[in-house]
C-alpha positions in Angstrom: 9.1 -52.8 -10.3 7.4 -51.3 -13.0 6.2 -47.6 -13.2 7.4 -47.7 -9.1 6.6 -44.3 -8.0 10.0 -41.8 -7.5 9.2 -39.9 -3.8 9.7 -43.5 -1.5 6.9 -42.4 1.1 4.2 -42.5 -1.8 5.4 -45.9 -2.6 5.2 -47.4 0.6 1.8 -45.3 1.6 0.6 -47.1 -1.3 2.4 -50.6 -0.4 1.0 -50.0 3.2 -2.9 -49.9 1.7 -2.7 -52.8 -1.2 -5.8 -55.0 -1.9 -5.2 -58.5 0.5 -5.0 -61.6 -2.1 -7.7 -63.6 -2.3 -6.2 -66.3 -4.1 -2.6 -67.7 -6.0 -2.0 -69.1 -2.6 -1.2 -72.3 -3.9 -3.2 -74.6 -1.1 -4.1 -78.2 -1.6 -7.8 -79.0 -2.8 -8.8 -80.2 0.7 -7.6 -79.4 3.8 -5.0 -81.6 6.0 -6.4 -82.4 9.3 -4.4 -79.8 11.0 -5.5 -77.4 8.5 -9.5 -78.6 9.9 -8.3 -78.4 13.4 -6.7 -75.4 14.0 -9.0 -73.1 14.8 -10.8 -75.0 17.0 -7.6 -75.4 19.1 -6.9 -71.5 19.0 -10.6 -71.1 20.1 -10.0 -73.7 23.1 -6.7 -71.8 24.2 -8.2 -68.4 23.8 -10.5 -69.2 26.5 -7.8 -70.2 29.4 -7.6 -66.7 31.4 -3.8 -67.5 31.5 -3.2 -64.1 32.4 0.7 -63.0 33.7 0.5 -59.7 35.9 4.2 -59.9 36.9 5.7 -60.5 40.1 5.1 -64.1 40.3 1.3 -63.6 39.7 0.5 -66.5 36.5 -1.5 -69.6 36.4 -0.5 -71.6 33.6 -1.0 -74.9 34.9 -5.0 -75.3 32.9 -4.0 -74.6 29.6 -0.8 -76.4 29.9 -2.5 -79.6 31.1 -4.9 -79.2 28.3 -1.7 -79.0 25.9 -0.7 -82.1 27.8 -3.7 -84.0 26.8 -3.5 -82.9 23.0 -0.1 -84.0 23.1 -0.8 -87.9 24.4 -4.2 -87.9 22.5 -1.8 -89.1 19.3 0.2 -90.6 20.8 3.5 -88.6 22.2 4.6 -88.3 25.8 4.3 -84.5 27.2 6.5 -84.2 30.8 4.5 -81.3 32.5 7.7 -79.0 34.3 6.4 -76.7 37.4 8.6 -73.5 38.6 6.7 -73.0 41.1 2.4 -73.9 42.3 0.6 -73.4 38.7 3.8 -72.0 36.9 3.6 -74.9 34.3 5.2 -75.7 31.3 5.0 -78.9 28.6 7.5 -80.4 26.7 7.6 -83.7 24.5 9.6 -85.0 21.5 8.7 -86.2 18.3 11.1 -88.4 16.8 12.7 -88.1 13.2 14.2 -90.0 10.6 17.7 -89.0 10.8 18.9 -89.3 14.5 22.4 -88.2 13.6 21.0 -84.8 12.9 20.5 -82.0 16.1 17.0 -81.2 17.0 14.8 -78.2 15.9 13.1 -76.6 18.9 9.7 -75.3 18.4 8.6 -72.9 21.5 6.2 -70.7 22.7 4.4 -69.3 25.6 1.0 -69.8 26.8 0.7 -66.8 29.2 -0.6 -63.6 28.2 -0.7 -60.0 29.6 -4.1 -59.2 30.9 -7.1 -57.8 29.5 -10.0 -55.1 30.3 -13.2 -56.7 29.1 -14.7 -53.4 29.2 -12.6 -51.8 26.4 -12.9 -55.1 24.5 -15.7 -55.3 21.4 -15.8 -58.9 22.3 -15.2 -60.8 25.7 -11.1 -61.3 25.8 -11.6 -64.6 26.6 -14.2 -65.6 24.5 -12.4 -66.8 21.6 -15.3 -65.5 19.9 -15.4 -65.8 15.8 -16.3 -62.5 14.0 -15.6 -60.6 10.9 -13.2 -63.6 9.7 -11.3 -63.4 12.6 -10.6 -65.1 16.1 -10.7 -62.6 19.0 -8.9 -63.0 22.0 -6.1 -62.0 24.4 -3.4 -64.0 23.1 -4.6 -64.3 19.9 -1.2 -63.1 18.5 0.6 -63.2 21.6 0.8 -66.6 20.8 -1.9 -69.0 21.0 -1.8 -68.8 17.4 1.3 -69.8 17.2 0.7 -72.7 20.1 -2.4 -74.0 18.1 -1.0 -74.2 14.4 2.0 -75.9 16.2 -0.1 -78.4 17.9 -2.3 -79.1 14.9 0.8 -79.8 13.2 2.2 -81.7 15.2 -0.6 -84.0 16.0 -1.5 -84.4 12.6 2.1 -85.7 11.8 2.0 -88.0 14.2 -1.5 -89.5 13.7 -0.3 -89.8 10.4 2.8 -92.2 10.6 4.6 -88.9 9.2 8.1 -88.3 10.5 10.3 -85.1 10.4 13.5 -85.2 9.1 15.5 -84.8 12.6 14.1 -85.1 16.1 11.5 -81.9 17.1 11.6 -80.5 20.5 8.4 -78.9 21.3 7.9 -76.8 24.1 4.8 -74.6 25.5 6.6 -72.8 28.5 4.9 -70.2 31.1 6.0 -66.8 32.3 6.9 -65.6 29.1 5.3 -62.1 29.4 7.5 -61.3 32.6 10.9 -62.1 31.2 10.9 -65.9 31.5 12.0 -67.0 35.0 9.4 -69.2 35.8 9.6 -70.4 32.1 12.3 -70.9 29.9 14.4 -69.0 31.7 14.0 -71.7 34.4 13.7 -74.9 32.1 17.3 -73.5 30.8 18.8 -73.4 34.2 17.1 -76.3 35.7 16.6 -79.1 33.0 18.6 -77.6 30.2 18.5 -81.8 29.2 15.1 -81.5 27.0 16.9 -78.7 25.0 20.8 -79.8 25.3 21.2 -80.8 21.7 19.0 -78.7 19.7 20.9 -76.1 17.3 18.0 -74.3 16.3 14.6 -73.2 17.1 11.2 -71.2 15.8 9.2 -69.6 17.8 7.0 -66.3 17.8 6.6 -63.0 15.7 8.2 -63.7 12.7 7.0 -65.1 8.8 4.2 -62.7 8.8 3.3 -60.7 5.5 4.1 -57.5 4.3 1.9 -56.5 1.4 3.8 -54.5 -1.4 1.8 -55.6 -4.3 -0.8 -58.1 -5.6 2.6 -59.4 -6.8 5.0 -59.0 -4.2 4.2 -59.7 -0.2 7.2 -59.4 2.0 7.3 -62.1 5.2 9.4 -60.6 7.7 11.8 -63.2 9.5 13.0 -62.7 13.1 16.8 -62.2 12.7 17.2 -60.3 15.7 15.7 -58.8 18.7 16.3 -55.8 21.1 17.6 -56.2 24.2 15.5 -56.2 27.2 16.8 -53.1 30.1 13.6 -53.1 33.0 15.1 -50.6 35.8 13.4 -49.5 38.7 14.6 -46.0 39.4 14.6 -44.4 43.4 15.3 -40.9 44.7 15.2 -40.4 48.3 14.0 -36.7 49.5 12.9 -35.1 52.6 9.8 -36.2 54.3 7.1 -33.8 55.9 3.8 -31.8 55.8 2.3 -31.1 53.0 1.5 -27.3 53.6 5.3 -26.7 54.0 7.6 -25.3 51.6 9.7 -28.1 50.1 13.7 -28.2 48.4 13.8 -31.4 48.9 11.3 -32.8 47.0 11.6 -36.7 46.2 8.3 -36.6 43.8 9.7 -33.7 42.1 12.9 -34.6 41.4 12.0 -38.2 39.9 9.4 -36.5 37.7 12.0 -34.4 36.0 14.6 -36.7 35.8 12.1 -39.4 34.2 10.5 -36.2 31.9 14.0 -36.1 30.9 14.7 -39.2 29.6 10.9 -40.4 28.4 11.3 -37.0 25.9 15.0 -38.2 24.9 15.1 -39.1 21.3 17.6 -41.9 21.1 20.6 -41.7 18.2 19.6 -43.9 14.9 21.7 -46.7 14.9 21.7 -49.7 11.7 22.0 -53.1 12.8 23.0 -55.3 9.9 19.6 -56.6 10.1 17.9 -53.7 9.7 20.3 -52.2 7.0 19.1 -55.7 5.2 15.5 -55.4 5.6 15.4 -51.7 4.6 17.3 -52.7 1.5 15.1 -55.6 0.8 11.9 -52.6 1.1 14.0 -49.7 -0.8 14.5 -52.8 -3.9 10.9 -54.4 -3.3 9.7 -50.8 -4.7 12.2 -50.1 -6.9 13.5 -47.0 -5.1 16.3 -45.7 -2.9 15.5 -45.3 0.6 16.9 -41.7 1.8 19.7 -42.8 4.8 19.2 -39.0 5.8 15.5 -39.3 6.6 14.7 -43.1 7.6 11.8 -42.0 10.2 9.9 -40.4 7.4 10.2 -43.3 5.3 9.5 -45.7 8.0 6.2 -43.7 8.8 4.7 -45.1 6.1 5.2 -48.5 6.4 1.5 -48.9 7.9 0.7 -51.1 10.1 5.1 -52.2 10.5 5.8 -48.8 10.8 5.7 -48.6 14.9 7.4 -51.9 15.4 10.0 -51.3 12.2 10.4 -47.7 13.9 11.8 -48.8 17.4 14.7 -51.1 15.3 16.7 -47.9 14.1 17.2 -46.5 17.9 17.0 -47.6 21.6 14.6 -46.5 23.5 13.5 -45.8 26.9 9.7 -45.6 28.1 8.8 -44.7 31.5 5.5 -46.6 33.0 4.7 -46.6 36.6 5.0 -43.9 38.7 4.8 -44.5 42.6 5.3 -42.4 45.8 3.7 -41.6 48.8 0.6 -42.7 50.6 -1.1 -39.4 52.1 -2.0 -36.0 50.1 -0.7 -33.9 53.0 2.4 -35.6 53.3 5.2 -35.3 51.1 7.1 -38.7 50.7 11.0 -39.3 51.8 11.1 -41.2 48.6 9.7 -41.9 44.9 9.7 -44.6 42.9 9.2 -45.2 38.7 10.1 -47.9 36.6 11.2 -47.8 32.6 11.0 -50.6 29.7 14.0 -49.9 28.3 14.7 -51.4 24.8 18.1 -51.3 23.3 20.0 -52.6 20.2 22.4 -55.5 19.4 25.8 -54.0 20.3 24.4 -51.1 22.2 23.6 -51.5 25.8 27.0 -49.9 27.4 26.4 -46.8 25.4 22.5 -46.9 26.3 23.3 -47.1 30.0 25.6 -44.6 30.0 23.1 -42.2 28.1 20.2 -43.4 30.5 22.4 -42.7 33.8 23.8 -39.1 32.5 20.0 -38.2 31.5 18.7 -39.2 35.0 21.7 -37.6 37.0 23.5 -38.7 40.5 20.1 -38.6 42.5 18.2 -41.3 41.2 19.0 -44.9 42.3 18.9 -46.9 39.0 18.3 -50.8 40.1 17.5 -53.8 37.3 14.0 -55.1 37.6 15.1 -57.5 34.2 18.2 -57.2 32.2 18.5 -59.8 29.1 21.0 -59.8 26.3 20.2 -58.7 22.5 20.4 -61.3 19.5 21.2 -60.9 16.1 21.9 -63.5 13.7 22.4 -64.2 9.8 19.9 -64.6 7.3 21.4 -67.8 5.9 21.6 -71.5 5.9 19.7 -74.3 5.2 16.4 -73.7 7.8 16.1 -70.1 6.2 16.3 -71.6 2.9 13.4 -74.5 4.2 11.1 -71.0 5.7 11.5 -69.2 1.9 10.8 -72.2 -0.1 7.8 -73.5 2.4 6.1 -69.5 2.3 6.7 -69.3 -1.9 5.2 -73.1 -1.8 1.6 -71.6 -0.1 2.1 -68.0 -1.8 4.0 -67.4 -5.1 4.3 -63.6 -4.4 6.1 -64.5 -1.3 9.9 -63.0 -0.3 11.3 -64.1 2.7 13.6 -60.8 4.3 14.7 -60.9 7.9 14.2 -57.9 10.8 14.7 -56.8 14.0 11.9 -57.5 16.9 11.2 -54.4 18.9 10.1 -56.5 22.1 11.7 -59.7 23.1 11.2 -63.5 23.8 12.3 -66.6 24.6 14.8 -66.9 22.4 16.9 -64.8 25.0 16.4 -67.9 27.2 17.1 -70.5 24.7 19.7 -69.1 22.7 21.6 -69.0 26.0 21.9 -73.0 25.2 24.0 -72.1 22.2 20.5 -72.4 20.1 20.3 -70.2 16.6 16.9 -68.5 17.3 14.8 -67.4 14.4 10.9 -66.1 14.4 8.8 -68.0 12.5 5.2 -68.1 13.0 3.8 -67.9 9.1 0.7 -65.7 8.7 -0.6 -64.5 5.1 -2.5 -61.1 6.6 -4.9 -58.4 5.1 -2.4 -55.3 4.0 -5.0 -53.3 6.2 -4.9 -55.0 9.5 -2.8 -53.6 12.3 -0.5 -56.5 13.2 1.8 -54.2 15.4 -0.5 -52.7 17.0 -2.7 -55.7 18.5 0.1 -57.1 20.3 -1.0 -56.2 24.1 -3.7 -53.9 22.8 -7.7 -54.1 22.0 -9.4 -56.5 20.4 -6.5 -58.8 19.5 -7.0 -61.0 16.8 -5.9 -63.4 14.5 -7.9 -64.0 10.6 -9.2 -67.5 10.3 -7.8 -67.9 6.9 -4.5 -67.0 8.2 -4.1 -69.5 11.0 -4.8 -72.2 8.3 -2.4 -70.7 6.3 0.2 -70.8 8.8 -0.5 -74.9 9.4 0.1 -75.5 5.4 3.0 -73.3 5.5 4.5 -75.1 9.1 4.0 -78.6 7.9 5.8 -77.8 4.3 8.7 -76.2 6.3 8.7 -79.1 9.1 8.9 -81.9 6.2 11.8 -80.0 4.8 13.7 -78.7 7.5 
């Protein structure tokens, strides 16, 4: 790049704050049908309260019939799958062209986590349009995915269009509790809907960077951290209140989890990570500093947070629970910790978590699921580059790391290559990162119809 700046923060401070494009975006002179659709389907699944509070507590079985009926309207045959009363999930098949090739599974969840109206400038389940945007719990988290998938979809088929190999399509529940009552289950109990696909899309992935009017990075899902929920106990000595206390069960949990929410984890580079900070450090024309990565990461904007947590594990505690009196002091203490750690890592992140919370505490699993990590190559990363350059010509494909996780750690149990993929061209200043189970979620109008061109052009070719 020309004239790049030397010091790398300055660069990326200024990468971070770039004008959005307002055109170059090479879209066709009128929109497809799915392109017209769209948002009126995210609108439609913004409105299903299809909250997931854990512990069995979901109710996916409104939006998924509503899925359902989107599904036949053109013409295809959704099977609705039930875990358990209301714990619904859809999946259909649209056939392709060449039968001898494996099918590409398309997935994603229609549960989200809930939402306070109260903090909300908007009702979270209004699907309310403002400001260019669509608001809405979910809006994200991934009924935007769902709805540019089904308007997709349903435009093929209404069309007489046909894919190149067979798609899988799946809209599953329970995602925002780990997956057992969605794919988690659909993978143990009919593992026949996904038995022969090889590959799959699915959620927070193909979203843009913004380096320069000239240059937008889309980050691709390579990988994803692994998934370590514990629920940690330590048993004390009950009695009164007023009494002096050694045996504290409160107190001893409290230090223990002090001890290993203010741990700062070792940095660690994945493959994928050492990639995608290469791809940044050449994007900008400068070196990134291997002896100061947080600093560099900081300014990232609105990536930073969710680029940070790639480079370590990590270990944050969230509920706290003892006792049920003031004047008593409980025989026992309870807190849980979302533990996050990297490909390759979780026997040396257990061992770190269990020395910092010592012999006392219990340590049980509440959910334990494996890390991924695979290659940026072949020909379905090939098809998501050329499809993003087709709709923008400043467009670079690079692959990361996912913070969180999904249901790719279901699927990929099937032997299925898992890659995120859920194309959005956004403004440089919006926090992406940040909306994901925060405040006014949202999702820019223009971007969802990006994401449709960008989807067909990749399902055509892939």
């Amino acid at each position: 790049m020309a004239n790049a700046p030397h010091d790398p923060t300055d660069a990326l401070a200024a990468a971070a704050t770039g004008d959005p494009l307002a055109a170059r975006t090479g879209r066709p002179a009128a929109p497809s049908a799915a392109e017209s659709e769209v948002v009126d389907l995210c609108r439609d699944l913004l409105r299903f309260e299809s909250v997931n509070r854990g512990n069995g507590d979901g109710h996916e079985r409104p939006i998924a019939e509503y899925v359902a009926t989107r599904l036949a309207e053109v013409g295809l045959e959704p099977v609705l799958l039930e875990s358990a009363p209301g714990r619904t999930s859809v999946v259909t098949r649209v056939e392709g062209t060449d039968p001898s090739r494996s099918p590409l599974l398309i997935h994603g969840h229609l549960d989200v986590v809930p939402a306070d109206p109260s903090e909300w400038r908007v009702h979270p389940f209004s699907g309310e349009e403002a400001d260019g945007c669509l608001w809405g719990r979910g809006a994200i988290d991934m009924k935007d995915m769902d709805a540019m998938t089904l308007a997709v979809v349903r435009d093929m088929v209404r069309s007489g269009r046909r894919p190149p190999r067979d798609l899988v399509v799946a809209f599953v529940a329970d995602e925002e509790a780990g997956g057992t009552l969605g794919a988690r289950w659909l993978v143990d109990n009919h593992p026949d809907h996904f038995a022969d696909c090889t590959e799959a899309i699915s959620e927070v992935g193909g979203f843009s960077y913004t380096v320069s009017d000239d240059l937008r990075l889309y980050l691709i899902e390579t990988a994803q951290k692994g998934i370590a929920w514990m629920k940690l106990t330590v048993a004390g000595r009950a009695g009164h209140g007023s009494m002096i206390s050694e045996d504290n069960a409160v107190t001893k949990l409290c230090e223990a989890v002090a001890r290993l929410g203010r741990h700062q984890f070792p940095i660690v580079v994945t493959p994928t990570v050492r990639v995608f900070l290469d791809s940044i450090g050449e994007a900008l024309g400068i070196e990134l500093p291997a002896d100061d990565l947080e600093t560099t990461i900081a300014k990232l904007g609105p990536i930073a947070r969710m680029i940070g947590a790639t480079i370590r594990n990590t270990a944050n505690p969230t509920q706290l629970a003892a006792g049920h009196k003031v004047n008593v002091i409980p025989g026992e203490a309870v807190a849980y910790v979302d533990g996050r750690y990297l490909p390759g890592q979780e026997e040396e992140f257990l061992r770190q978590v269990d020395e910092l919370l010592g012999p006392e505490v219990r340590r049980e699993w509440v959910v334990n699921d494996q890390a991924l990590e695979t290659g940026f190559d072949g020909p379905l990363v090939d098809a998501m580059a050329s499809a993003l350059r087709a709709e923008d010509p400043a467009a670079r494909a690079v692959p990361y790391m996912l913070s969180g996780g999904t249901d790719a750690k279901s699927f990929s149990r099937l032997g299925i290559r898992c890659f995120g993929f859920s194309p959005l061209l956004l403004p440089p200043d919006l926090d992406f990162a940040g909306m994901f189970h925060g405040v006014d979620e949202r999702v820019p109008v223009d971007a969802l119809r990006f994401g449709v061109r960008v989807l067909d052009r990749f399902l055509a070719a892939s």
